[in-house]
C-alpha positions in Angstrom: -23.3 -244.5 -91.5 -25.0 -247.7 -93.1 -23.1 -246.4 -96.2 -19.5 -246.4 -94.7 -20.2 -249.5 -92.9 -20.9 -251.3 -96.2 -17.7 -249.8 -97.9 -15.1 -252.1 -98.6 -12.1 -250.8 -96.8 -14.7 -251.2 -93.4 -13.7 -254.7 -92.8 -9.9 -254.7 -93.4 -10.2 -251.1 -90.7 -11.9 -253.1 -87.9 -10.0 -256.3 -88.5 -7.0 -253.9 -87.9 -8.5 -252.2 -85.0 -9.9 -255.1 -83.4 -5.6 -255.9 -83.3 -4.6 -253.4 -82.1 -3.7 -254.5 -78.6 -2.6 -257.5 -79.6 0.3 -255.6 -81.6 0.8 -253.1 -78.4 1.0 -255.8 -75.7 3.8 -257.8 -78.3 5.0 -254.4 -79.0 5.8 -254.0 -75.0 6.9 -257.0 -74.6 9.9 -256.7 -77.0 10.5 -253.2 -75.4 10.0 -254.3 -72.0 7.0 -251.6 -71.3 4.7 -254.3 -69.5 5.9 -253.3 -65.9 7.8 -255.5 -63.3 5.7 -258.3 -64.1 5.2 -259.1 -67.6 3.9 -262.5 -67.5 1.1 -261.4 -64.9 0.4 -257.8 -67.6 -0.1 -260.6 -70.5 -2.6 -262.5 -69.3 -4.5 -259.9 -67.4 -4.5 -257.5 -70.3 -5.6 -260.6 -72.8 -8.0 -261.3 -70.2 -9.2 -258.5 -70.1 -9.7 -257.8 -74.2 -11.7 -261.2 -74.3 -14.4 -259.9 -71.9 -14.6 -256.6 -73.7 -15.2 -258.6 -77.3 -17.7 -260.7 -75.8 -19.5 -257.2 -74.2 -18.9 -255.7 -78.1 -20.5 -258.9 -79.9 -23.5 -258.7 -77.1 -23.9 -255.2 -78.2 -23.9 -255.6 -82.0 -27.5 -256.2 -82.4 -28.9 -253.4 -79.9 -26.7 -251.0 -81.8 -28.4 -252.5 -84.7 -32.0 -252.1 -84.3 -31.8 -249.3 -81.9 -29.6 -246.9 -84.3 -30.9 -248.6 -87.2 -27.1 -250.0 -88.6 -28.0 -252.8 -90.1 -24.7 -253.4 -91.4 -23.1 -253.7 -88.4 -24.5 -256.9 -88.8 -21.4 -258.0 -91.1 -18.8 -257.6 -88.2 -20.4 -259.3 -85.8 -18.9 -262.8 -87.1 -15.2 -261.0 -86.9 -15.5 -259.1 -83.3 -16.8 -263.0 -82.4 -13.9 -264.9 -83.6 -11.4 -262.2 -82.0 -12.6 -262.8 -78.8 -11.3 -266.5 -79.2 -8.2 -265.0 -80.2 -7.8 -263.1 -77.4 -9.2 -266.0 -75.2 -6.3 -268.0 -77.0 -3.7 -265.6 -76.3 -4.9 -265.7 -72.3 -4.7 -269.1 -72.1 -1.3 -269.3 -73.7 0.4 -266.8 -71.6 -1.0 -268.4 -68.7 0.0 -272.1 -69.6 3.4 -270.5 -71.2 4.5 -267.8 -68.6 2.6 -269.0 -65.6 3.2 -272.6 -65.8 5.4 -273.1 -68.7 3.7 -275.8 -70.0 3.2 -278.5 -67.3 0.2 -280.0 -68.5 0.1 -282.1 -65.1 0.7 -278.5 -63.0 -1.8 -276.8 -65.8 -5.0 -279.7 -65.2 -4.1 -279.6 -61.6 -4.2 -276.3 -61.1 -7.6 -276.0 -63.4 -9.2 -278.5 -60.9 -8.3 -276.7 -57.9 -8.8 -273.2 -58.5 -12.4 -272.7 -59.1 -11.6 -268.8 -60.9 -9.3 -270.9 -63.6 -12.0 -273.8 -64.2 -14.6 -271.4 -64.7 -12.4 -269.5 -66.9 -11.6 -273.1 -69.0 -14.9 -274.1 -68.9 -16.1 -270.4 -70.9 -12.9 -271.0 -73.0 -14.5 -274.9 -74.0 -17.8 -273.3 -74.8 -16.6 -270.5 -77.2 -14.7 -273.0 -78.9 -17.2 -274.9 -81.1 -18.9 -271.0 -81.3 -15.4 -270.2 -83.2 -15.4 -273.6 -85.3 -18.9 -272.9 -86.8 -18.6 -269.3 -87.8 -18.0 -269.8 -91.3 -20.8 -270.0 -94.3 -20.7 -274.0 -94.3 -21.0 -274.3 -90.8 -23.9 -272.5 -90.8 -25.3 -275.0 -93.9 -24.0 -278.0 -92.2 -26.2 -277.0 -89.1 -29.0 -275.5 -90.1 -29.8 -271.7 -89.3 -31.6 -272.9 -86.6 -29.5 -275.2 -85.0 -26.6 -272.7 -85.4 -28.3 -269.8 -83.8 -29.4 -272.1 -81.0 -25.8 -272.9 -80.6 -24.3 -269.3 -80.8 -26.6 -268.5 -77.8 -24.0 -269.8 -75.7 -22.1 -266.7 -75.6 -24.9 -265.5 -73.2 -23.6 -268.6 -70.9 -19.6 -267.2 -71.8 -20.6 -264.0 -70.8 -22.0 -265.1 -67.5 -19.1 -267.6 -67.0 -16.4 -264.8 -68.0 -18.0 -262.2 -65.1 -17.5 -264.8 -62.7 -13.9 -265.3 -63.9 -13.1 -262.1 -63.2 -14.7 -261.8 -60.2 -13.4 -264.6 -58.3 -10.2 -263.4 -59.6 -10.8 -260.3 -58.1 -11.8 -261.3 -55.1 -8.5 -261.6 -53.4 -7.5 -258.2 -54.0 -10.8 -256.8 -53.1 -10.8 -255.0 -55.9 -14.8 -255.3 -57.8 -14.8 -251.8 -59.2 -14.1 -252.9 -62.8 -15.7 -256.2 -62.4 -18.8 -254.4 -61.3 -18.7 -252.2 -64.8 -18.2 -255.0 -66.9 -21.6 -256.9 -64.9 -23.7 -253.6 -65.6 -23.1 -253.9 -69.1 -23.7 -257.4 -69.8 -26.4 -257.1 -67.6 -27.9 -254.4 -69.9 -27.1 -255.9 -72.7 -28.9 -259.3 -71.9 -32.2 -257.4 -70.1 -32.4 -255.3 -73.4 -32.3 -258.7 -75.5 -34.8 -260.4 -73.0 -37.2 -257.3 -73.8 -36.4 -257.5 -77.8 -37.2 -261.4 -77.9 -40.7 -260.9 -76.6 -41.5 -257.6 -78.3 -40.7 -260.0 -81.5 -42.9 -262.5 -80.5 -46.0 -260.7 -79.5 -48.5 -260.5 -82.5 -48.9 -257.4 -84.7 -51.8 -255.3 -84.4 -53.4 -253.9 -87.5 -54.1 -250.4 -87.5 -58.1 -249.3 -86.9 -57.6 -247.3 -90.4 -56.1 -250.7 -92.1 -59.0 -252.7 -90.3 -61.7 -250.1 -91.9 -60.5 -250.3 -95.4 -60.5 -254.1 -95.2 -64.2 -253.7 -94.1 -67.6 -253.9 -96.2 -69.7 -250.8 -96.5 -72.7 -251.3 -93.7 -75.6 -251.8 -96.1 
């Protein structure tokens, strides 16, 4: 698997994937396939894709030490960067097709709907993620600095659940919200566990311990 991860064609085949619904949601909007209420299918569905990119970069290292792909390691700056997209996209359609572009409407309604400020404020923070995840970024910062920054998306993870679920909340509807908070949550106890299994010291073995001994005399 390592092997056809590191092939070259892997990275133009998930770029492609990871558009996929992108092209289908344009795709049914020129064919009108996205129900009674297009505008409403847009920025749910783009919505939607932004959560599950954030729950598929959260999962990239998990998959990576616990089924031992270390190249998934390559992707994980492109599944990051199309979650802005798709952030992007939700914010467009909601500014374009919700409020066509009324920037006093827009900031009002931002302020006064505490699902949409959350949902800004998540957008604001994956922003300078998105700005530094290129190779001179990551000089210009420091690797420490930068990985100290791209922590963050634990914060847009958190932020994005409670998005959805005040969002939610008016329908009554938590079932999918409630999948998506088992997952992070899963995905972020796992990583707790994996940051202080890396910091505990390592134990030499009794047999490594003997050798490095001197013969009783």
């Amino acid at each position: 698997m390592n092997k056809a991860l590191l092939h070259p064609a892997a990275k133009p085949l998930v770029f492609l994937l990871c558009l996929l619904p992108f092209a289908w949601l344009v795709y049914g909007a020129f064919t009108d396939g996205l129900g009674a209420n297009p505008a409403e299918h847009l920025i749910r569905a783009t919505g939607d894709w932004t959560l599950r990119f954030i729950c598929i970069v959260l999962a990239v290292t998990p998959l990576r030490v616990l089924a031992r792909l270390q190249a998934l390691a390559r992707f994980r700056r492109m599944l990051g960067l199309f979650a802005y997209f798709y952030v992007v996209v939700h914010l467009l359609s909601y500014g374009w097709f919700d409020q066509g572009f009324d920037i006093a409407e827009i900031a009002a309604d931002i302020v006064n709907r505490p699902f949409i400020l959350v949902g800004f404020a998540a957008f604001l923070l994956l922003t300078p993620l998105a700005a530094t995840s290129f190779n001179r970024a990551i000089k210009a910062l420091g690797a420490r600095r930068w990985q100290a920054l791209h922590k963050l998306v634990y914060l847009i993870a958190g932020l994005g659940l409670l998005h959805f679920f005040w969002m939610r909340e008016g329908k009554n509807d938590f079932a999918e919200v409630a999948v998506y908070a088992v997952i992070v949550a899963l995905l972020l106890t796992w990583r707790v566990g994996y940051y202080f299994k890396k910091k505990q010291p390592k134990r030499a073995s009794p047999a490594a311990g003997a050798r490095g001994r001197s013969p009783a005399p």
